[in-house]
N, C-alpha and C positions, 0 to 999 in steps of 0.2 A: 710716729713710729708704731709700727704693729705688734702687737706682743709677740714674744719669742716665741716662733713654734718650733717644730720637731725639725730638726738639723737630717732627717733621713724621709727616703719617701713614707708618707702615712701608711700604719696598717687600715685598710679598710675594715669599717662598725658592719657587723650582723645587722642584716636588714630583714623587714619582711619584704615579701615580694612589689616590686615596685609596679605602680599600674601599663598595662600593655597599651597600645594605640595609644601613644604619646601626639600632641598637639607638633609641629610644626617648629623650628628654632626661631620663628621671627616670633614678634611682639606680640604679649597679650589681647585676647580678644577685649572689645568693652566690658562682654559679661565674666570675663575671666580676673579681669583689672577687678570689678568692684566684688568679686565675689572674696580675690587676694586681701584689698583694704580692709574688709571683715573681720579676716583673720589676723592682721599686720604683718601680710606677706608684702613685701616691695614690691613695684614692679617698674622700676627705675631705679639708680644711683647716681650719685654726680662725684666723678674720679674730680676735677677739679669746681670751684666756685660757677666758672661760665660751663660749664660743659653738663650734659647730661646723658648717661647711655640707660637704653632700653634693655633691661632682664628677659632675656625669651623666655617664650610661651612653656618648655617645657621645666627650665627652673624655677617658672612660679609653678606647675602644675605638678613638678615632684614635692617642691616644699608643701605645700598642701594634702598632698598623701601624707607626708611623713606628721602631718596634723590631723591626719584621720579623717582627708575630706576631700571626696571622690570628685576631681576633676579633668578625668581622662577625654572626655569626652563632651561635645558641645550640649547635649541632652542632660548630661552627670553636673554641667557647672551650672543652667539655668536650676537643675532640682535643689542642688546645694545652696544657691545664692537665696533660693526663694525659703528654703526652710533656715538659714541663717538668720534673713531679714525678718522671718515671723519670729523665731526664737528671741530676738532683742527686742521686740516689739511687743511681745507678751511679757516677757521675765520684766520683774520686781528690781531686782539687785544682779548685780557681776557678782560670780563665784568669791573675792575676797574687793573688800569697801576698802579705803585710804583715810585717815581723820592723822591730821597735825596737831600737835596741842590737845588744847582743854574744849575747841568749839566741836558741834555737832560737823560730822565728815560730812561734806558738798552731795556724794550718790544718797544718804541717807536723806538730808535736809530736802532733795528732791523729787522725793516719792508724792505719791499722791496727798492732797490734802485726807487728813484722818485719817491714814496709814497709823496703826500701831506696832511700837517696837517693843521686843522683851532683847533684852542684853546678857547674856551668860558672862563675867568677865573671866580671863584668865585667874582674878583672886579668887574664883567663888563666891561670887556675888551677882545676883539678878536684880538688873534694873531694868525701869520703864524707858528709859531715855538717854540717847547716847550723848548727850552735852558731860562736862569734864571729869569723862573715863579716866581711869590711871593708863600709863602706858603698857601696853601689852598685846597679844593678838585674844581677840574674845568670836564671842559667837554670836550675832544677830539675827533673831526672827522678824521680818515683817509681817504685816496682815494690812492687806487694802479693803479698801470699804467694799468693793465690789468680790470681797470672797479672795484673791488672790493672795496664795503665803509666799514666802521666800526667804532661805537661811543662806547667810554667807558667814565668810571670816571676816573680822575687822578687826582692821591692824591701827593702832593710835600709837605712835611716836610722837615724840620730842622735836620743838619745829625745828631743829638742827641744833648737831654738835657744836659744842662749847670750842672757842680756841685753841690752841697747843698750852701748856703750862705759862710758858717763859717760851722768848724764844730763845733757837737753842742752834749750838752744832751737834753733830753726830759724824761716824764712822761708818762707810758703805764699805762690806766684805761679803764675798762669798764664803759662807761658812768651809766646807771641804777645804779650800783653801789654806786654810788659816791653821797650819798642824806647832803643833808644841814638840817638845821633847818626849814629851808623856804621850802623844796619842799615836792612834795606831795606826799611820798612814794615812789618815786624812780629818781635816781637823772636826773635833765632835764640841759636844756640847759644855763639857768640863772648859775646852778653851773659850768656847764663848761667854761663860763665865768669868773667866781670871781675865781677857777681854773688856768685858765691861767694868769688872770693876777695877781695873787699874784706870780706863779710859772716863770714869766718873770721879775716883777719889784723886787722882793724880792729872786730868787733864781738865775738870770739868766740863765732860761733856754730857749731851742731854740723852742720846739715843747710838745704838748700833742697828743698823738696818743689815739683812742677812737673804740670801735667798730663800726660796719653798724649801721645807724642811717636810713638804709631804710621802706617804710612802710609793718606795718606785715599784714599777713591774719588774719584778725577777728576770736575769735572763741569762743569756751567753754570748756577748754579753750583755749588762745592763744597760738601758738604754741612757745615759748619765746627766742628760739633759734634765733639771728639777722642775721643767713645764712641763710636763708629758707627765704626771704619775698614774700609779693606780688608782690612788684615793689621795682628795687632797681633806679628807677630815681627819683621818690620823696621819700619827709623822712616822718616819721611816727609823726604824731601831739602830741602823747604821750609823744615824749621829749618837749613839750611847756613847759614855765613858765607863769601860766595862770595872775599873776600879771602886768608883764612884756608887755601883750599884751594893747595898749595904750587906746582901751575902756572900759578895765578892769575898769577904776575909774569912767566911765559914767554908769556901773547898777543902780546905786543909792542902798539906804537903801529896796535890796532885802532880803526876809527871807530866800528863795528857795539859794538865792547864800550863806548866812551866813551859811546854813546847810550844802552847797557844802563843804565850807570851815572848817567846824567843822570835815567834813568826812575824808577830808583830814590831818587835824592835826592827826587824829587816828590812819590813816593809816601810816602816819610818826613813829608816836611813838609806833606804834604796832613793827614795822621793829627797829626802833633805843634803844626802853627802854624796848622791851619784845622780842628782838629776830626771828620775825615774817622774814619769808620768806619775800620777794618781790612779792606783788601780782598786776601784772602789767596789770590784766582787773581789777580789784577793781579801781584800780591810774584811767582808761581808762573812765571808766564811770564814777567817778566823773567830770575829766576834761572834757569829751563830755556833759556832762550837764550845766555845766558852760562855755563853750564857745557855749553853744546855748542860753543861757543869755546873754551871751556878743555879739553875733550875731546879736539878736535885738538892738544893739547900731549903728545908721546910720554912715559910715564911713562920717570923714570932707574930704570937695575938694581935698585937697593935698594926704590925706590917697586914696580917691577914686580912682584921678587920677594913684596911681603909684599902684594901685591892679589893675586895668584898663590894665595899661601898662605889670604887670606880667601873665594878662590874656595872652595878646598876643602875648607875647614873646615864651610863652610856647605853647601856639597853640592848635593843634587837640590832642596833647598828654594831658594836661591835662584835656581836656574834656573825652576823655576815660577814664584817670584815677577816674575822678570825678565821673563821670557816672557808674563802677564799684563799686563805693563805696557807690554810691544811691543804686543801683540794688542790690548791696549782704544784704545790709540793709532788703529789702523786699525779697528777695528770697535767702538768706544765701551764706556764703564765697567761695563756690566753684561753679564757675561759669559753669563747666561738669554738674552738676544738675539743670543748670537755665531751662525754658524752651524754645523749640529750637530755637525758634526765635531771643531771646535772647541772646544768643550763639555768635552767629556772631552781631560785633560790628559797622558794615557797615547794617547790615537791617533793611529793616521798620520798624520793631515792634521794634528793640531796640531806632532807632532816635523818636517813639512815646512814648516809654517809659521815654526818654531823659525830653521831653517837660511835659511830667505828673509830672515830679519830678524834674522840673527845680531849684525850693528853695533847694530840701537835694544835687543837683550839686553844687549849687554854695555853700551851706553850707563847702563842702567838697573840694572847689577849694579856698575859703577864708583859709581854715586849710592850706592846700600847704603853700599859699601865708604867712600866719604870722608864719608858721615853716622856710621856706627860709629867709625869715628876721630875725628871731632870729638866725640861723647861722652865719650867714651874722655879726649880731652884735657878736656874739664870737669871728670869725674870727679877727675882731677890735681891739675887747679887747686884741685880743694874741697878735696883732702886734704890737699896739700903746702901749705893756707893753716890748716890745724891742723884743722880741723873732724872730727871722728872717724864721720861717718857720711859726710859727703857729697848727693851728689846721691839725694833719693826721688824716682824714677820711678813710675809710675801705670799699672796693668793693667787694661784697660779690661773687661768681663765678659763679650763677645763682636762680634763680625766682621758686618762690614756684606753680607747674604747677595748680592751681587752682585761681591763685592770677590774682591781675590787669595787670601786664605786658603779662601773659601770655594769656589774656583771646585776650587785646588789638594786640597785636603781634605775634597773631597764624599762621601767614604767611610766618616769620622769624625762627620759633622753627620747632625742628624735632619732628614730632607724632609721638607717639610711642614708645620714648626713653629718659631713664635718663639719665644723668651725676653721674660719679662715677670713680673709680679707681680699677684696674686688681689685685690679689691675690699678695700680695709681702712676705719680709719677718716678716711684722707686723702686713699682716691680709692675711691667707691661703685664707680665704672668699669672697676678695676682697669688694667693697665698690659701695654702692647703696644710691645715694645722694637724689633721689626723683627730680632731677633739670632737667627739658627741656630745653636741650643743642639748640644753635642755628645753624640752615644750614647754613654752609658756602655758598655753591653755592646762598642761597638767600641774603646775609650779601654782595657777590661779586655783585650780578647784580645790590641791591640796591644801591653799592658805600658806605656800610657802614655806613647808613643815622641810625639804630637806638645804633650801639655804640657808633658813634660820638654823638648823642643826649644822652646818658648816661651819658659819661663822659664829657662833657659841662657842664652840669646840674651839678654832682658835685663839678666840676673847679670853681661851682658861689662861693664858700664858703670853696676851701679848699689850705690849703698852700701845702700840701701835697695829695696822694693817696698812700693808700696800696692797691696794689692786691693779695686778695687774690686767692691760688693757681696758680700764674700766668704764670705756661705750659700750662694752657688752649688757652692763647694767641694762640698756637703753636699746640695742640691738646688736645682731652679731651677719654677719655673713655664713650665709650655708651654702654649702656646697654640696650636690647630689651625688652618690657614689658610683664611682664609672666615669666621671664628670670633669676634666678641668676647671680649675677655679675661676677660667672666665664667665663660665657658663653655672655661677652660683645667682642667688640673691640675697638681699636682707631681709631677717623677720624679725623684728616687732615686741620684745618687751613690756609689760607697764612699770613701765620706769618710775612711777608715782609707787607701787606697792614693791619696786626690787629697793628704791631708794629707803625707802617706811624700813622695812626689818633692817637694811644695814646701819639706818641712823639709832633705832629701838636695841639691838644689840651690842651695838659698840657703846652707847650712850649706860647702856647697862652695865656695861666693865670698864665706862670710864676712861676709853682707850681711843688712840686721835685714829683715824684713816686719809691716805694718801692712796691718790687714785693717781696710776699712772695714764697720762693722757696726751702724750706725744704725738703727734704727726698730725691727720688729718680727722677733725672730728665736724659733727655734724653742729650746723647751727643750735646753741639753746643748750648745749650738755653741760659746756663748761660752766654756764651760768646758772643751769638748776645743781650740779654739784655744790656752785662756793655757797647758794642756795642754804643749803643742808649743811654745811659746813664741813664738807668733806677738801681737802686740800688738793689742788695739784702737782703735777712734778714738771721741772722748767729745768731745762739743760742749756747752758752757756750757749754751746754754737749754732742752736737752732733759735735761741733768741733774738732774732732781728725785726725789721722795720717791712713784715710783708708786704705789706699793703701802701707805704709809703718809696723812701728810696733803697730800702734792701741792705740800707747797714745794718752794724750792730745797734742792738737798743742798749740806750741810753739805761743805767743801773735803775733810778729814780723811778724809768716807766714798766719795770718789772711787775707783776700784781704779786702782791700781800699774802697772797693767802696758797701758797706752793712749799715744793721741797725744791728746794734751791742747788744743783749741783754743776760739776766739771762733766759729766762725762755718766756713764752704766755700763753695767757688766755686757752689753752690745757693741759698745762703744769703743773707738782707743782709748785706751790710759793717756793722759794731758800730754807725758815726756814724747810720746808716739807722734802723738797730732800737731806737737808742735814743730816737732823736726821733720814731718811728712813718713815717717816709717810707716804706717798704718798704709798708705798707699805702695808702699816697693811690697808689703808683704801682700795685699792684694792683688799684685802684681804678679810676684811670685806663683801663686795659689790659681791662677787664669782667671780673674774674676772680674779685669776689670772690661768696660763698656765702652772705651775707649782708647785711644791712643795714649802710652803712658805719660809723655811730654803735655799731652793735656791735661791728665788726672793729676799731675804734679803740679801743673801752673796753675789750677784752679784751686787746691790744697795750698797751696804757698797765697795765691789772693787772701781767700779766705782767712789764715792764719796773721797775714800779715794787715788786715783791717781789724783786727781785733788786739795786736799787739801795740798796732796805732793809737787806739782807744784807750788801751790800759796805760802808752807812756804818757796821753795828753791830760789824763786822770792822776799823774801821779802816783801810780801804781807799784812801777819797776823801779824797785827799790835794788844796788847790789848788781845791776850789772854792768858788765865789759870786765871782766876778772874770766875765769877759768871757762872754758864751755861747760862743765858740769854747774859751776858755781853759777852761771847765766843760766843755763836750767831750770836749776834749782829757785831763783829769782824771777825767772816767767810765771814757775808752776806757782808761787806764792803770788804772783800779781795776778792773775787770774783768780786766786780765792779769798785775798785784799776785794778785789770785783763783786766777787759775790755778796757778802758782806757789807756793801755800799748800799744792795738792791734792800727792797722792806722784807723779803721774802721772810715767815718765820721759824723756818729750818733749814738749815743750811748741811748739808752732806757731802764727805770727805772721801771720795775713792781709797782705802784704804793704800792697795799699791802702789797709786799719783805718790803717797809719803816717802817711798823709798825708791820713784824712778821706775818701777816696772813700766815694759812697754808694750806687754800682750794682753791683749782683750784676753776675757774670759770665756766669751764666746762670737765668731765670727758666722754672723748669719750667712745665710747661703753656702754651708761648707758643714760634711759630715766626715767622712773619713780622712778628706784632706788637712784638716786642722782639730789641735788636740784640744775639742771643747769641753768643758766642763770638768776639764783634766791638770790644769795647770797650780802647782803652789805659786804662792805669790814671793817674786824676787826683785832683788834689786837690779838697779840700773845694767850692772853686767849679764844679769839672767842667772844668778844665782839663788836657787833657793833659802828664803830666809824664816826657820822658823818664830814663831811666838814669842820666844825670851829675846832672841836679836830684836825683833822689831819693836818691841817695847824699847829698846835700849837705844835706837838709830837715831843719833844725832838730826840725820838729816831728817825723819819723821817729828820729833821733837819741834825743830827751824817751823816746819809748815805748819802742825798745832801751834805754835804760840800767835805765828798771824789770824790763826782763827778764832784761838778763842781770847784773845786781848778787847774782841770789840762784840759783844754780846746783845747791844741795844739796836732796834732797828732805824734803819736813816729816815730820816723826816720825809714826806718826800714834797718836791718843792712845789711850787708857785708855776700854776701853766702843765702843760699838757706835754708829758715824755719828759721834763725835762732831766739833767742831772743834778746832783747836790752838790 
C-alpha cells in the first residue's frame, strides 16, 4: 500500500527553471542510462515481479536537473557523465562514510594502503583510527600517500535495534478523533493521556499508536489530512489542552476567555450530541485566541528558564519555523506567493521582517514549547501506567511544499519534483503525493544534519516511531512538475547512511520503529530493515499465500518481527469488511472499477475464506446468537488470529472495539468523503466520547481476548505451517 497522500489535487513546489530542449518521451539513451545510475536516478521500474516498464528520457533527464546535472542535451549528458566518472575516480571518500558497530567502516578500510586518518568524534575526541568509535556522526580526514585529502561525515550506529520490550498489545486511534468531555471539539493531548493511562493501568497494554501530530498548513480551509503538513519536526498547537497549560489558571475572571470557553463546549457538543463533523479550524481559532490570553501571563523563573533552555536546544530551526508562522500570518500559508524577499529565509528583508514581528515569533516558539511539554507529559503517563513502549507517534513521508519545513529547507528538497508512486496494480494512474522529495546528494554532503534533526525531535516524546511508507528510506518516486505520475521515476537513496541515523537515533532514545511497508516493495528492503531491527507492519487481509495458492496464511507462517493488525486508518473498520459495507459505500461515492455484483462477490470470497480459516482454527467462539452478538464474535475471532501469529505487537483499531464502520480516511476521495473528519462511533454511527468508550462493555469483550494471551506462539515444525 502506498502512503497516504493528499486526498486533493497537489499544490505544485517552486521550481527553478526546468531545462529547455527536452530529450524525446521514449527510453533513455545508453549515455543518459549510465550517466542516470551515477546519480541513482532509475531508468526503469517493475509495476509487477515479471514485468518491467521503461522511465522516458525526459523523466530521467528532469530528475537529473532537479540534482543539478545538465542533461538536456546529447553534448550536456556525454560532459556530465564524463566529469561524474573522473570525480569518483579521483575522490578519497563519499561526502558521509557508513560504520556498524565497533569494526573500521568498509569505504574507510578501502582506501589506499597508508592512507591516514584523523577522526574528530562527535564527543571531542581525535583519533588516529576509525576501529571502535562510540556511536555518533563524527568527522574523518583522510590523506593518501600520493598527496590526496578527503573529509567526510562518519556516521557509526549500533548494528541494529534491540527488540520490543515484551511483547505487547496496543490501541491504534487517530488522535482528533478521540474527544472527551473536556476537550474542545477534537480530541488533544490531555485525552491521549488519560488514554493511555487508563489503557496501561487498567488493561495492560504496551502501546497507543496515534496519527502525525505534525504541524498543518494554515488555511481556509485547513488542509486536514496529517500527511500533508508544514513541518513534520514540530507538532501542531491544535493538539494542546488549553487547561492543562500551567498559566491557564493565572487569566484571571476574563470574559473574552469565558466566551473562549463557552465556544468551545459547542464545538464539542456540536461533534458529540449533534453529529457534527470535526471542524478543526473552528477548535484552531478558539484555541489561538485563548492561548494569546494565556500569552499575556509572565512565565515564573523556573517556567522561563526551561522555555529559555528549549529555545536553545532547538536553535536556528525553530526560529525559522516561528518566523514562517509570523510571516504566513501576514502574507498567507504558502510561502511561493510571499514576496520575493521573503522567499529566501537567509535574506535581509526576511531577518527584518523577523525583528518587526518579533512578539507573533515568540508567540509561535512558546506554542512549540508547551506542545513538546504536553507530549512529553503523555509519553509519562503511558509509562509510569506500566506500558513498556508507550506512545507510537507517526512520520509522515514528506512536507507540504508550501509549508514551513519547505520554505526553511529549500536547499535539501528537489525543485521541481513531487513524491508519489509509479502506476501498479491498484492505481493504472500512479500517484502524485504534492510532497518535495529531499536530494540525496544534498542530505549526503550535509551528513544528514536535517533527518537526524527530525528524528531527534520526535525521539523527545516517543516510545516508538512509525514510518510511514518506509522504502522511501531506500528510494522514492518523483515526479516532474507539469508531469503526470506516469511519466515520473525512482531516485536512489543510500539507504546504508538513511538506515545509520535512524538506527543511531532511536537507538539513542531507546525507542522501537515500525516501518510501514505494505503493498509492493522492492527486492532486499524488507530484509535490510529486519536487518537493523526495524519492525514491519502486516495487515490481516493482505496476508496470504502470493506466491503459492493465494489463500490466507496460515498464523504460524507470519514473520516475528511486525506490528501485527486488523485493518488502518485507510482501511475498513473489521464490522465494515466483514458485512461488505466498505464496498455499497464505494459504491455509493462512484469509485468503484467495476461492476458492483462483482465488487460484492469478490469481497464476500474474500471475507468468506478467511472466516473459513478462523472457524477451522477454532476461533469463533459465541456465534449464531444475535447479528450484533455474531459480530461482535467475528470481530474477536479475527484478533483471537492475530494473536496465534509470533508477531510482536499486535495493534487494536480502536473503533473495530465499539463496531464503527467508517474508515478514517478513503483514499481516492477529497470532498466527497469526510476524511480526516470523523469522531469515532459506535456500531449505530453515534458519536462516542472518551468516558463512554472506556466504559463500553463491548470494548472491554474484545480487550480481554487480547490481552488474556501475551506470549508469542511457538511457531511450528516445517514451513507455513499452523500451531
Amino acid at each position: 500500500m502506498a502512503a497516504p497522500g493528499p486526498a486533493e489535487p497537489p499544490t505544485e513546489p517552486s521550481s527553478a527553471e526546468l531545462p529547455s530542449g527536452l530529450p524525446s518521451s521514449g527510453p533513455p539513451s545508453e549515455d543518459l542510462a549510465l550517466l542516470a545510475a551515477l546519480h541513482g536516478v532509475a531508468t526503469s521500474y517493475n509495476p509487477s515481479p515479471d514485468r518491467t516498464v521503461a522511465a522516458s528520457a525526459t523523466a530521467v533527464t528532469l530528475a537529473l536537473a532537479a540534482l543539478g546535472v545538465d542533461a538536456s542535451t546529447p553534448e550536456a549528458v556525454r560532459d556530465a557523465l564524463a566529469a561524474g566518472e573522473r570525480e569518483r575516480a579521483e575522490r578519497l571518500l563519499p561526502p558521509t562514510v557508513v560504520g556498524w558497530g565497533p569494526g573500521v567502516p568498509p569505504a574507510l578500510a578501502a582506501l589506499p594502503e597508508g592512507t591516514s586518518l584523523l577522526v574528530s568524534t562527535e564527543q571531542g575526541e581525535t583519533r588516529a583510527s576509525a576501529a571502535h568509535l562510540p556511536p555518533g556522526v563524527h568527522r574523518v580526514t583522510a590523506t593518501a600517500p600520493d598527496g590526496r585529502t578527503a573529509e567526510a561525515h562518519l556516521i557509526v550506529a549500533p548494528a541494529a535495534l534491540p527488540a520490543p520490550p515484551a511483547r505487547s498489545y496496543g490501541l491504534l486511534v487517530q488522535l482528533y478523533s478521540l474527544l472527551s468531555r473536556r476537550s474542545w471539539g477534537m480530541g488533544d493531548l490531555g485525552d491521549l493521556g488519560e488514554l493511555a493511562a487508563w489503557a496501561g493501568r487498567t488493561l495492560g497494554a504496551g502501546f497507543v499508536q496515534i496519527n502525525p501530530l505534525h504541524a498543518a498548513v494554515p488555511g481556509a480551509p485547513t488542509d486536514p489530512s496529517p500527511y500533508r503538513p508544514s513541518s513534520r519536526r514540530f507538532p501542531d498547537p491544535v493538539h494542546l489542552r488549553i487547561e492543562d497549560v500551567p498559566e491557564f489558571a493565572y487569566v484571571g475572571d476574563h470574559g473574552r476567555l469565558r466566551a473562549l470557553c463557552g465556544r468551545a463546549a459547542r464545538l464539542r457538543e456540536a461533534v458529540l450530541d449533534k453529529g457534527a463533523l470535526i471542524d478543526r479550524d473552528a477548535v484552531w481559532e478558539a484555541k489561538k485566541a485563548a492561548l494569546e490570553l494565556v500569552n499575556e501571563v509572565p512565565l515564573g523563573p523556573g517556567r522561563l528558564a526551561a522555555y529559555r533552555d528549549f529555545l536553545a536546544e532547538q536553535g536556528p530551526a525553530l526560529e525559522d519555523h516561528a518566523t514562517w508562522c509570523a510571516l504566513a500570518e501576514v502574507h498567507g500559508p504558502d510561502w511561493q506567493t510571499w514576496p520575493d524577499g521573503l522567499r529566501d529565509p537567509r535574506s535581509p528583508e526576511t531577518r527584518r521582517a523577523r525583528r518587526e514581528l518579533t512578539d507573533r515569533v515568540d508567540f509561535h516558539s512558546r506554542l512549540a514549547w508547551l506542545t513538546d511539554t504536553q507530549l512529553t507529559a503523555a509519553q509519562r503517563a503511558a509509562r509510569e501506567a506500566g506500558m513498556p513502549v508507550g506512545i507510537v507517534h507517526d512520520l509522515a513521508v514528506g512536507v507540504h511544499p508550501g509549508g514551513s519545513d519547505a520554505w526553511a529547507q529549500q536547499d535539501t528538497l528537489a525543485a521541481g519534483m513531487s513524491a508519489g508512486a509509479p502506476p501498479d496494480a491498484f492505481n493504472a494512474r500512479g500517484q502524485d503525493w504534492g510532497l518535495p522529495p529531499w536530494r540525496p546528494d544534498r542530505l549526503a554532503a550535509c551528513g544528514y544534519a536535517p533527518f537526524r534533526a527530525l528524528l531527534r525531535a520526535l525521539f523527545r516524546y516517543a516510545g516508538a516511531l512509525r514510518i510511514d511508507h518506509v522504502m522511501g528510506l531506500f528510494r522514492l518516486w518523483w515526479v516532474p512538475r507539469g508531469h503526470p505520475p506516469t511519466e515520473g521515476t525512482y531516485v536512489r537513496h543510500d539507504a546504508e547512511a538513511m538506515l545509520a541515523v535512524l538506527v543511531l537515533e532511536a537507538s539513542r532514545a531507546g525507542a522501537v520503529v515500525i516501518g510501514e511497508d505494505l503493498g509492493t516493495v522492492e527486492p532486499g528492503v524488507r530484509e535490510a530493515l529486519r536487518a537493523r531491527g526495524v519492525l514491519g507492519t502486516s495487515v490481516l487481509w493482505f496476508e496470504r499465500d502470493w506466491e503459492g495458492d493465494r489463500r490466507p496464511l496460515p498464523p504460524g507462517a507470519w514473520r516475528a518481527d511486525c506490528l501485527a493488525t486488523a485493518t488502518t486508518h485507510d482501511l475498513p473498520p473489521t464490522a465494515a469488511r466483514l458485512t461488505g459495507e466498505h464496498v455499497e459505500l464505494r459504491d455509493g461515492l462512484g469509485l468503484l472499477t467495476r461492476p458492483l455484483a462483482e465488487e460484492r462477490a469478490e469481497a464476500a470470497a474474500d471475507t468468506g475464506e478467511w472466516l473459513e480459516l478462523l472457524a477451522r482454527l477454532g476461533l469463533l467462539h459465541g456465534t449464531g446468537g444475535t447479528a450484533a452478538s455474531e459480530e461482535e464474535a467475528r470481530i474477536q475471532a479475527v484478533h483471537r488470529y492475530l494473536l496465534r501469529t509470533p508477531a510482536r505487537m499486535i495493534g487494536v483499531w480502536l473503533p473495530d472495539g465499539v463496531g464503527d464502520r467508517r474508515p478514517q480516511n478513503l483514499p481516492g476521495t477529497w470532498d466527497q468523503y469526510p476524511n480526516w473528519r470523523l469522531p469515532i462511533a459506535d456500531a449505530q454511527g453515534r458519536p462516542m466520547p472518551l468516558e463512554d468508550l472506556t466504559a463500553s462493555p463491548r470494548l472491554h469483550a474484545l480487550l480481554d481476548v487480547v490481552r488474556t494471551r501475551t506470549a508469542p506462539a511457538a511457531r511450528p515444525s516445517g514451513a507455513g505451517g499452523d500451531i
